[in-house]
DOMARGU-703079 format. One record per residue (C-alpha): residue in one letter; x, y, z. Coordinates in steps of 0.2 Angstrom, whole numbers, plus 5000, padded with zeros to 4 digits. Each point is the difference from the previous one (the first is absolute). Layout:
residues N
AXYZ/...
end
This chain:
residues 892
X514149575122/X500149854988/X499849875017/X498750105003/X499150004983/X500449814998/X499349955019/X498350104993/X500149904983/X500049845010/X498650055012/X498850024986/X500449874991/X499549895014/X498450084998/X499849904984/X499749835009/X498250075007/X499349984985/X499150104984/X498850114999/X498750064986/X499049835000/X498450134996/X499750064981/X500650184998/X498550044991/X498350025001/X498550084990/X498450085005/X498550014989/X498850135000/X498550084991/X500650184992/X498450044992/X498849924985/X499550024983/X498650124996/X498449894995/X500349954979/X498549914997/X498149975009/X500849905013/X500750145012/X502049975002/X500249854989/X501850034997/X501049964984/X501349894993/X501350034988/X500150195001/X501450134994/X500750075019/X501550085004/X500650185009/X500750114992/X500350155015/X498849985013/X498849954989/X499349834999/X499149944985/X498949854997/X499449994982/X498849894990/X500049815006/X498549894996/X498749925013/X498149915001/X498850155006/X498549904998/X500149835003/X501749875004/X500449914985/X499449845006/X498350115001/X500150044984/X501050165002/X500450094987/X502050065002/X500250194997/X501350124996/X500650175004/X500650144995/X499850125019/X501350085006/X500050015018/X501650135008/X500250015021/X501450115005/X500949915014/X500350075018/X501449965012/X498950015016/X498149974993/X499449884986/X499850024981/X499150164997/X498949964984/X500050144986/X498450034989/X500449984984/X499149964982/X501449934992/X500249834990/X501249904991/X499950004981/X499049834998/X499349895016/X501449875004/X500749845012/X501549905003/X501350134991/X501750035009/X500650145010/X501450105003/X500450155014/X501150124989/X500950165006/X498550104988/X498549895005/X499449844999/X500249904983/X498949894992/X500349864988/X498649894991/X498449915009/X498549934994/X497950024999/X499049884997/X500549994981/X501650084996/X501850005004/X500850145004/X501750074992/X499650185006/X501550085013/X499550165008/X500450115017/X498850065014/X500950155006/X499450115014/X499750194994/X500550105014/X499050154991/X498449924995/X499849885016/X499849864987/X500949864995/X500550034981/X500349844988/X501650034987/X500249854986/X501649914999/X500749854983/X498949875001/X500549825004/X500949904987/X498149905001/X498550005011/X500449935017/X499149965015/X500249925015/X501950045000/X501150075015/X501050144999/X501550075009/X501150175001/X501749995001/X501150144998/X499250124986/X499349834991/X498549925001/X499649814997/X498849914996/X499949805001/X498849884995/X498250034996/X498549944987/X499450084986/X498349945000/X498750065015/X499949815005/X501549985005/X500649844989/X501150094987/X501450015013/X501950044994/X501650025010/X499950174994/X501450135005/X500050204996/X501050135006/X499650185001/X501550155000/X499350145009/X501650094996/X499750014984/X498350065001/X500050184986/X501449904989/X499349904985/X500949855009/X498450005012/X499149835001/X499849835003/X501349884998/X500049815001/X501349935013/X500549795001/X498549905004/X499849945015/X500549805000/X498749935010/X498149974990/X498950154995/X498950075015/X498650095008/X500050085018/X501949985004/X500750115012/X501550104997/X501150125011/X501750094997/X501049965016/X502349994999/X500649844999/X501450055009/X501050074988/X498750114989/X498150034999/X499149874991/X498449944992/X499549845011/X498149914994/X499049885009/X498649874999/X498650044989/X498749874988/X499549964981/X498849914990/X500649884987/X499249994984/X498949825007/X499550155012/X501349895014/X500350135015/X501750035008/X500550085014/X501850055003/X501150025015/X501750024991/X500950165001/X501250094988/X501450135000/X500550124987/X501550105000/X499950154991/X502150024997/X500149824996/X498350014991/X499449835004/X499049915008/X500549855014/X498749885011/X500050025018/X500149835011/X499049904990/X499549935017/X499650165006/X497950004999/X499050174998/X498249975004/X499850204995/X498950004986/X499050154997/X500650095015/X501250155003/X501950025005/X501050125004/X502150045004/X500450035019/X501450035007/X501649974990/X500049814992/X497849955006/X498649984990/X498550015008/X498449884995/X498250075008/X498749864997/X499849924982/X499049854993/X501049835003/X499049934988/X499749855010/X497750044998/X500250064981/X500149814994/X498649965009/X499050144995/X500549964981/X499449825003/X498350055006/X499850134984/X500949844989/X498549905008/X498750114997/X500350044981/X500049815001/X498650005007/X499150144991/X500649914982/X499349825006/X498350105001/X500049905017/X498750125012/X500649895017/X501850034996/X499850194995/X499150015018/X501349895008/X501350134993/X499550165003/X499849955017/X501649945002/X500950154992/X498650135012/X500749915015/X501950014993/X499550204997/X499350045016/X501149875011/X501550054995/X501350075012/X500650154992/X501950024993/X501549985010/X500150145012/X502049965005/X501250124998/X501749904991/X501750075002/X501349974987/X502150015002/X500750044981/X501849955009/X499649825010/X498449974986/X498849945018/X498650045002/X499050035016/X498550045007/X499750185008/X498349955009/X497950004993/X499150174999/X498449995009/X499150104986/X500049904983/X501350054989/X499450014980/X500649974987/X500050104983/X500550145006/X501450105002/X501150035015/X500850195003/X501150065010/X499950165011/X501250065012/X500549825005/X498349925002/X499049914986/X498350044993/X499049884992/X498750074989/X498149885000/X500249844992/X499349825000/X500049935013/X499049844997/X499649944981/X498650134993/X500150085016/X500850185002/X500550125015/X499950185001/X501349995014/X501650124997/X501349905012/X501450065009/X501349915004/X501250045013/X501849915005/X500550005019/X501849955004/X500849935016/X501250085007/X501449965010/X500550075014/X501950055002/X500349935019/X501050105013/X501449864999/X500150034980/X500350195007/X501349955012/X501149934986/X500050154989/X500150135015/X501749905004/X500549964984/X499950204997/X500750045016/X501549914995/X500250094985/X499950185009/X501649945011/X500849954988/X499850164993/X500650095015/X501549895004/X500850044982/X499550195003/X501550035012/X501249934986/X499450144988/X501150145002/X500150054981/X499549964982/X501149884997/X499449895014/X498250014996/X500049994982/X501349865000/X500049945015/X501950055003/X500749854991/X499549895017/X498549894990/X500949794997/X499649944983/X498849885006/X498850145007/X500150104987/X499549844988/X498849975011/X499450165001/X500050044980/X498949835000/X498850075012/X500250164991/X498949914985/X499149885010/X498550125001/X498149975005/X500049974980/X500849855004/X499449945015/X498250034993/X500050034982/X500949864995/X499149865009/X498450074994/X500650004983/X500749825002/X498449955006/X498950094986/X501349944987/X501449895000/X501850025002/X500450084984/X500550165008/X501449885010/X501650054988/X499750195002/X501049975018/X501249904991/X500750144988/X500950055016/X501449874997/X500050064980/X500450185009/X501149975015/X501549994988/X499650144993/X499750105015/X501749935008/X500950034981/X499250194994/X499450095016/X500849955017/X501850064993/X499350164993/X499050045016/X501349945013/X501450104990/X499250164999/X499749995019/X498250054996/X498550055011/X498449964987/X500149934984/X499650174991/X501550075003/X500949884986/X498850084989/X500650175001/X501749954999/X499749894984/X498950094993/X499250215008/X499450065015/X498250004992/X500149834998/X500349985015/X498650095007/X498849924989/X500749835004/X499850035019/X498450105000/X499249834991/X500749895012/X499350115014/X498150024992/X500249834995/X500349925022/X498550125005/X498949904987/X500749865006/X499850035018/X498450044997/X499549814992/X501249925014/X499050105011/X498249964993/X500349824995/X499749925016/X499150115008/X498749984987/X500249815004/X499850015018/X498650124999/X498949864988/X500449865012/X500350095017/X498950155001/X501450115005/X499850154990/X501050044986/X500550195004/X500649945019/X501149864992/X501150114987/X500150145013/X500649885013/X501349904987/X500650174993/X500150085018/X501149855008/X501050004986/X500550175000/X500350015017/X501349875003/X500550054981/X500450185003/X500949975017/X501249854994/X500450014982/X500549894989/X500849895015/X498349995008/X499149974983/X501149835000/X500049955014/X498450015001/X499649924982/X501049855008/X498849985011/X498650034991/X500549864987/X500249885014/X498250055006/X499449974982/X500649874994/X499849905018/X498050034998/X499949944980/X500849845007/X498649995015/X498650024988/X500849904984/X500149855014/X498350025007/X499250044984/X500749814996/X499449935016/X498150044996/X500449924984/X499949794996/X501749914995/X500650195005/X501450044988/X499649854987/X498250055002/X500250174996/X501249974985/X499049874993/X498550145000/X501050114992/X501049914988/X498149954994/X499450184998/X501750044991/X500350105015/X501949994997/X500250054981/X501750105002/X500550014981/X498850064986/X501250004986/X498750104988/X500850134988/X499150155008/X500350145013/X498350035002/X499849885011/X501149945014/X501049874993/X501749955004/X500650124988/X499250135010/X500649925016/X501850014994/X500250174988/X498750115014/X500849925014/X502050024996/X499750184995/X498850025017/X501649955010/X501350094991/X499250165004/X499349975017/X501549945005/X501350094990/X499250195000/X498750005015/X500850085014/X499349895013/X501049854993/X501550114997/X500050065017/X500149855005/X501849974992/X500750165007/X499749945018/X501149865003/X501950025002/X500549924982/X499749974984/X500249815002/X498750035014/X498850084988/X500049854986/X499849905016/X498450095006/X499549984979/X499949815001/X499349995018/X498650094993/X499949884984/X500149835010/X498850055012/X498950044983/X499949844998/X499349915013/X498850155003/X499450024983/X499549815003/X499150005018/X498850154992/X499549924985/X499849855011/X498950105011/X499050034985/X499749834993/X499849935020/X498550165001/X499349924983/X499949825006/X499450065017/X498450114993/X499749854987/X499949895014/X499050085012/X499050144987/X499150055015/X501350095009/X500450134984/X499250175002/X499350024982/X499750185006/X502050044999/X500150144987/X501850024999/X501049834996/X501350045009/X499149965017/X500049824998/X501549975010/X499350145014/X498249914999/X500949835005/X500850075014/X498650095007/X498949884997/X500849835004/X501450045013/X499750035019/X500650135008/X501750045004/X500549924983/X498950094991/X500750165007/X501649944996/X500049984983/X498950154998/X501750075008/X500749914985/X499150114988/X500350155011/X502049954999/X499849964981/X499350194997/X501250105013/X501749934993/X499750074983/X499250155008/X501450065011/X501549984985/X498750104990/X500050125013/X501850005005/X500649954982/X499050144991/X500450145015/X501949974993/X499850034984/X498950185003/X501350035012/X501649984990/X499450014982/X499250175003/X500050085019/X502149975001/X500450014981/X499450185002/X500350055014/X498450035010/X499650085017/X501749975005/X499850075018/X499049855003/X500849815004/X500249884985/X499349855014/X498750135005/X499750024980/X500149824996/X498749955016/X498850144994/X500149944983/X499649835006/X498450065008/X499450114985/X500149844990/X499349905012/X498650075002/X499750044981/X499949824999/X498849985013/X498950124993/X500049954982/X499449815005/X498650105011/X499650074983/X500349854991/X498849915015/X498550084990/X500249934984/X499549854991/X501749904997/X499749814996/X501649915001/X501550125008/X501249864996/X499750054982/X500050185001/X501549995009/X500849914988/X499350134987/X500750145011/X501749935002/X500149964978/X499350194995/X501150105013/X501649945001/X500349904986/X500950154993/X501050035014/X500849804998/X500250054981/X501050175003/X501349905012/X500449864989/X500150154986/X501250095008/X501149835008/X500049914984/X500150154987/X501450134995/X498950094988/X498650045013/X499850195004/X498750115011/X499350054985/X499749814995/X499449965015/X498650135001/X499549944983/X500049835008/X498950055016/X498750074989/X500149874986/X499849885014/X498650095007/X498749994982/X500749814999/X499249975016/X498450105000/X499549904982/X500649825008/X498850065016/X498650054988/X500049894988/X500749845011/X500949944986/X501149905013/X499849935016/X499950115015/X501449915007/X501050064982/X499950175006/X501850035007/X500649924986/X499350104988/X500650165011/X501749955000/X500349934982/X499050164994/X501250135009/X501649904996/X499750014981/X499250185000/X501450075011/X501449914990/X499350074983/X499650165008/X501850035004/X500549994983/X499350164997/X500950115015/X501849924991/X500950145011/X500049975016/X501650015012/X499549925014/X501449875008/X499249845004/X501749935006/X499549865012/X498250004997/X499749884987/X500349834999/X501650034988/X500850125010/X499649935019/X501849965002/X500550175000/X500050125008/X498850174996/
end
C-alpha cells in the first residue's frame, strides 16, 4: 500500500510541470439600478448628497442630504437642505417597496456620518447652510406605528461635519471632520462612542488619540482585521489651509484599538478615494466604490481663484473669460471615478476590481445587505446629484474539482479502508484493538503521535496565520522539547507500571472513582468537540475554494475514518497516521517549492519580502500575556504539552502500544524531532503564501471569509490537477489522523472507565463493545461539526485553541496534583475541579490573558485549589504507595 500511495504521489507531481492556473481575477462586480429617490425638490428625481442612510432590519433609510432644485450652482443655484425621511422596506425577489410616511429629522441637514447599529441607524453631527452640528440621534423603525421613530443620544464633544464614522464592536468612531459648514476648520478629530454603556452615567463621547496625519474632510474609513484583530483603517480625504491652499490626500492610516494607536499604511501606497465609500469583504479586504481622485479639483479651484481675480480687478473681459471657462469645466466634466478598488490589509496592495458602467457617487453611504452593497443617490458630478439607489453585486469564479483531483482522493481513501480491513483479522480482543497488542515499533508510534497533533489546524491554520501575522506563534511547537523530559521522567513510568488501559484509571487509583469518571467523561465531550473542528476546519476550506459542499465533506471525512477506525483499532489508527503524514508532509513540500518557483530570486526573494514586512518577528519580549509574546509562547505552550501529552489519552495510548518503556520514550522524541522540521515547513508555507499574494495581488480571492483557506485557495486556484487533488488529500490526511485516534482513543476511555469498570451488558463481547463504542462516538463527532457547519466561526484555529485551554486544563492540573503531592485527596481535588472551572469562565470573559494562556490557567488554578482544598479533608486513609513521584519506587 505505501508503493502504491508513493507511485500515485509521483504521478501528480508530474502534473505540476504543465503549468498554473487561475491567470483570471477571482472576482467580479455587477452594477445595477435598485430603485431611486422620490423627487425632493421642483426638478423631478434630483437626488441628494450627504444623507444619513443605513438598515436597520429590512428597512432602508435615506435621510436628509442637501442638493440644487432650481438651478446648478454654476447657474446660480441655490444649495438646499433637508430634513425628509424617505423608508423602502427591502425584498429578496422584487425591489425597494417605498413606505409613505410624514416623518422628519429634527432639523434639515448634510454631510453628517452614519452608522448601522443593532437598534437603528445612528446619526452623528452635519451641517445646513449655517451651523454645525454637534446633535447625535437614532432613526429607529417602530414596528407598531409603521414609522421611523428618532431617539436623542450625548452630543459630540464639538460640532462636526464632514467626518466618517465606523462601528466596531459595541463602539462607534468618529474620525476627522470641520466644525464650520464650509469645510476649512478641519481637525484630525477622533470620538468614540460605548454603546454598552448606553443607561449608565458613563454614556458619552470620549476622545481617542488623534490621528497623526493633517486634519481632514471627506476621508474614508472602514473597520476591516488586520490580521490579527478588527481595526479602524482611514483613507484619502482633503483640507483648506488658512491661505485657502487645497490638499488632497491619498495616505491611509490604521488604528488599533488594543494598542490604541495609530500607524501609516505604505506611505507609497496611494488612495485616490476621496469622498467615496468602502466597505469590509471577505476576511482581510477593503472595498473602494468610486471616489474623487482629486486630480479636476485644482483646476476647478483655479478657475474660481481666477474669477475672484477677475471679479476684484473690476475687469468685465476677464469675468466673461472666466465664467466661461469654469461653465465648460462644469458641464465637461467626466464625472467621478466609477472603479471599484480592492484593498488587502495583510500584503498592503492594492488592486483594481474593474469600472461600474453606471457612475458611482460620491457622498454617500455604502450598506450592506445580505452580501450585496447599496448605494444610497449621491454626486455624481460636481453640483450634480443622482436619484439612483445602486446595487452592487459580486460574482466569484469557481474552480472546477477535475475528475483526476477525484481519482487521487477515491484512492487515497481506498487505501485507508484496506488498511483497515487488513488489521481487522488481527483484532481478536481488547487488548489488541486498544493497544495494538504490544506489536506497534517505536518509530510508528512516534510517528503516529506526531501525525496524531498534525491536524487540519496545522496543515491550514497555521500557514494562514503565518501569512496574516508573523512567526510569533513559532515557539508554541517548541514547548515540546520543555515537556519531553517531563513526559519521559513523571508519566511513562506511572503509566507503563500500572499496566493501564486509559489514563483515567491512575485517577481513581490516586485519587476516587468520581474523579475518575469526571476526568474521563471531559476527555470524551472534550474529542467529540474536537472532532467536530477537525471535521469542519477543512471542509469549510475546501468548500470556499472548491465548491464541494460543506455537509458532504465532513460526512465523507467522518465516514471513512470510522470505518477503517472501528474495524482495525488502534493498529490501523497508526498505521494508517504513518501514512497519512507521509502523504501530508510530501504535498507541503510540493507546494512550499512551487510556491518559490512563481516567485523572483525564489527563496532570497521571498525572505527578502518578508524580512521587509517584519514577516519573521519571532520574539516579542513585552511584559504582557495579553498578547502573544514570547512569554505567552513559552508559559501557554509548556503547559499545552504537558497536558496534551501527559493526560490526553490519545497520546497515552500511544505509550501503551509498543513493547517497552525504552520504546515509549523513544516514540516521545520521534515525535519532538520531527516537530521541528514540521513546525518550520508550515510557517514557511505561510510566509512563501504572503510573498506569493503580494506579488501577484490578483490571484488572492478577497472574497475568503474564513482566514484559514488561504492555503486551500492556493491549491485550488494555482495547482493543476492531480496535484491539486493531492494535496487536498493532504488536507483530508491532516483531518482523519487526528479524527480516527479521537475516535478510537475516546471509544477506550467510555469503554474501560465506565462500560467495564461497572460491569455493563456483560453477555455482550468487550471487542463488540469497544467497536460499538467507536461508532457512537464516531458519529457524535460527525454530527456535532454538521451542527457546528451552521455557525459563524471565524478562525477555528483559535477556537481550538480556546477549546483545548477551558476543557482540559483541569485535567493536566489534577495529574500533576496527585504525581507531585502527598497531601492531595478526592476531596481536594473536587475543590480543585470546580475552583478550576470559575478561574476559567472569568479568564474567558474577561480575556484577562491570551487565549493561548488558557491551559495554563486550568492547570495552575486546579493544582493550588486542590492542594489547599485537601487540607481541609486532613483524614483520609487512602494508600498512594507507588503513585506519587516519592513513593514510585515501591511497590503499592
Amino acid at each position: 500500500m505505501m508503493k502504491l500511495n508513493l507511485y500515485f504521489f509521483i504521478l501528480a507531481f508530474l502534473c505540476a510541470f504543465t503549468g498554473y492556473c487561475g491567470d483570471e481575477s477571482p472576482i467580479n462586480f455587477s452594477v445595477t439600478n435598485l430603485g431611486y429617490l422620490p423627487s425632493v425638490g421642483p426638478e423631478q428625481n434630483a437626488g441628494v448628497a450627504g444623507a444619513f442612510s443605513g438598515i436597520t432590519g429590512n428597512k432602508l433609510i435615506v435621510a436628509g442630504g442637501a442638493n440644487f432644485p432650481d438651478r446648478k450652482p454654476w447657474e446660480g443655484g441655490i444649495k438646499i437642505f433637508y430634513d425628509r425621511i424617505y423608508t423602502w422596506q427591502l425584498n429578496d425577489t422584487t425591489g425597494p417597496e417605498l413606505i409613505a410616511s410624514s416623518q422628519k429629522l429634527p432639523f434639515a441637514a448634510a454631510y453628517g456620518a452614519s452608522v448601522s447599529v443593532s437598534t437603528g441607524i445612528l446619526c452623528i453631527g452635519g451641517n445646513d447652510h449655517e451651523t454645525c452640528f454637534a446633535k447625535t440621534f437614532l432613526l429607529k423603525w417602530d414596528d407598531q406605528k409603521k414609522e421611523v421613530q428618532v431617539e436623542f443620544f450625548p452630543d459630540l464633544p464639538e460640532p462636526l461635519t464632514y467626518a466618517s464614522a465606523v462601528l466596531s464592536g459595541n463602539t462607534v468612531y468618529v474620525v476627522g471632520g470641520s466644525s464650520s459648514p464650509d469645510g476649512t476648520d478641519t481637525g484630525n478629530h477622533f470620538y468614540r462612542l460605548d454603546l454598552s454603556k448606553q443607561g449608565t452615567s458613563g454614556f458619552g463621547w470620549e476622545a481617542g488619540p488623534a490621528f497623526p496625519g493633517p486634519g481632514r474632510i471627506h476621508a474614508v474609513s472602514v473597520v476591516q482585521s488586520n490580521g490579527t484583530r478588527p481595526c479602524i483603517y482611514l483613507f484619502s480625504g482633503r483640507n483648506v489651509s488658512t491661505e485657502n491652499k487645497l490638499t488632497v490626500f491619498t495616505d491611509g492610516w490604521v488604528y488599533d484599538p488594543v494598542l490604541k494607536k495609530w500607524d501609516q499604511l505604505n506611505p507609497a501606497a496611494s488612495f485616490p478615494v476621496m469622498a467615496g465609500t468602502a466597505l469590509p469583504y471577505g476576511s482581510n479586504t477593503i472595498l473602494f466604490f468610486g471616489g474623487a481622485p482629486g486630480d479636476l479639483l485644482f483646476q476647478e479651484q483655479q478657475l474660481k481663484a481666477d474669477l475672484s481675480k477677475s471679479v476684484r480687478a473690476r475687469d468685465t473681459l476677464a469675468i466673461s473669460i472666466s465664467k466661461d471657462a469654469l461653465l465648460r469645466y462644469y458641464t465637461g466634466h467626466p464625472g467621478f471615478s466609477n472603479e471599484i478598488l480592492l484593498y488587502n490589509t495583510i500584503t498592503k496592495r492594492i488592486t483594481s476590481a474593474g469600472k461600474s458602467e453606471l457612475p458611482l457617487p460620491v457622498t454617500t453611504k455604502a450598506i450592506i445587505w445580505k452580501k450585496n452593497v447599496i448605494l444610497t443617490s449621491g454626486e455624481v458630478r460636481p453640483g450634480v446629484r443622482t436619484p439612483n439607489l445602486l446595487l452592487i453585486q459580486a460574482g466569484q469564479k469557481q474552480f472546477h474539482f477535475g475528475w483526476l483531483n477525484l481519482g487521487v482522493i477515491f484512492l487515497y481513501f481506498i487505501v485507508l479502508v484496506i488498511i483497515g480491513y487488513m488489521f481487522s483479522r488481527k483484532q481478536k480482543n481488547t487488548e489488541d484493538y486498544f493497544k495494538g497488542g504490544g506489536r506497534i515499533p517505536w518509530w510508528a508510534a512516534g510517528i503516529s503521535l506526531f501525525g496524531t497533533a498534525l491536524s487540519a489546524i496545522t496543515f491550514m491554520a497555521i500557514p494562514a496565520k503565518t501569512y496574516s501575522t508573523d512567526w510569533s506563534y513559532f515557539l508554541l511547537n517548541m514547548a515540546i522539547f520543555l515537556v519531553a523530559p517531563l513526559i519521559i521522567i513523571l508519566f511513562i513510568p506511572f503509566f507503563r507500571k500500572l499496566n493501564i488501559t486509559t489514563a483515567y484509571e491512575y485517577l481513581e487509583k490516586r485519587f476516587s472513582l468520581t474523579i475518575r469518571l469526571l476526568g474521563s467523561i471531559s476527555f470524551i465531550l472534550f474529542q467529540v468537540g474536537r472532532m467536530g473542528i477537525i471535521l469542519l476546519l477543512p471542509s469549510l476550506a475546501l468548500n470556499v475554494v472548491t465548491g464541494m459542499n460543506v455537509f458532504l465533506c465532513i460526512s465523507l471525512m467522518g465516514f471513512i475514518s470510522l470505518i477503517y477506525t472501528l474495524m482495525g483499532g488502534i493498529e490501523a489508527v497508526i498505521w494508517t497516521d504513518v501514512i497519512q503524514v507521509v502523504v501530508l508532509l510530501a504535498g507541503a513540500i510540493v507546494a512550499l517549492v512551487l510556491i518559490m518557483t512563481r516567485i523572483d530570486g525564489g527563496i532570497s526573494g521571498i525572505y527578502e519580502m518578508a524580512a521587509e514586512n517584519h514577516k519573521f518577528n519571532l520574539l516579542d519580549l513585552r511584559l504582557t500575556l495579553r498578547e502573544p509574546t514570547v512569554w505567552v509562547m513559552l508559559i501557554g505552550g509548556f503547559f499545552t504539552s504537558i497536558t496534551t501529552y501527559g493526560t490526553d489519552q490519545t497520546m497515552v495510548q500511544r505509550y501503551m502500544t509498543t513493547q517497552t518503556e525504552k520504546e515509549a520514550r523513544q516514540s516521545i522524541w520521534t515525535n519532538a524531532w520531527m516537530t521541528i522540521p514540521a513546525t518550520i515547513l508550515f510557517f514557511s508555507i505561510g510566509t512563501a503564501l504572503y510573498a506569493f499574494y503580494r506579488t501577484f495581488p490578483e490571484q488572492m480571492n478577497p472574497a475568503l471569509e474564513n482566514p484559514d483557506s488561504v492555503f486551500p485557495w492556493y491549491i485550488a486556484s494555482q495547482l493543476p490537477d492531480g496535484l491539486s487533488g493531492l494535496l487536498i488529500a493532504g488536507i483530508f490526511a491532516a483531518a482523519m489522523s487526528s479524527l480516527s485516534s479521537s475516535m478510537n482513543s475516546a471509544a477506550t476511555a467510555y469503554s474501560t472507565d465506565v462500560h467495564f469498570r461497572f460491569g455493563l451488558t456483560s453477555k455482550v463481547s468487550p471487542l463488540r463493545i469497544a467497536r460499538l463504542s467507536t461508532l457512537a462516538i464516531g458519529l457524535a463527532g460527525t454530527l456535532f461539526a454538521l451542527f457546528m457547519a451552521t455557525w459563524n466561526i471565524q478562525s477555528l484555529w483559535d477556537e481550538f485553541n480556546k477549546l483545548i485551554g477551558l476543557v482540559i486544563g483541569s485535567l493536566g492540573g489534577l495529574f500533576l496534583l496527585g504525581i507531585l503531592t502527598r497531601k492531595a485527596n478526592a476531596a481536594g481535588a473536587l475543590i480543585g475541579i470546580a475552583g478550576s472551572m470559575v478561574v476559567q469562565i472569568l479568564v474567558s470573559n474577561h480575556q484577562t490573558v491570551h487565549l493561548l494562556m488558557y491551559t495554563a490557567t486550568g492547570v495552575v488554578s486546579c493544582f493550588v485549589f486542590g492542594w489547599l482544598g485537601s487540607f481541609f479533608f486532613p483524614k483520609w486513609n487512602k494508600s498512594i504507595e507507588g503513585l506519587t513521584i516519592y513513593t514510585a519506587g515501591r511497590k503499592k
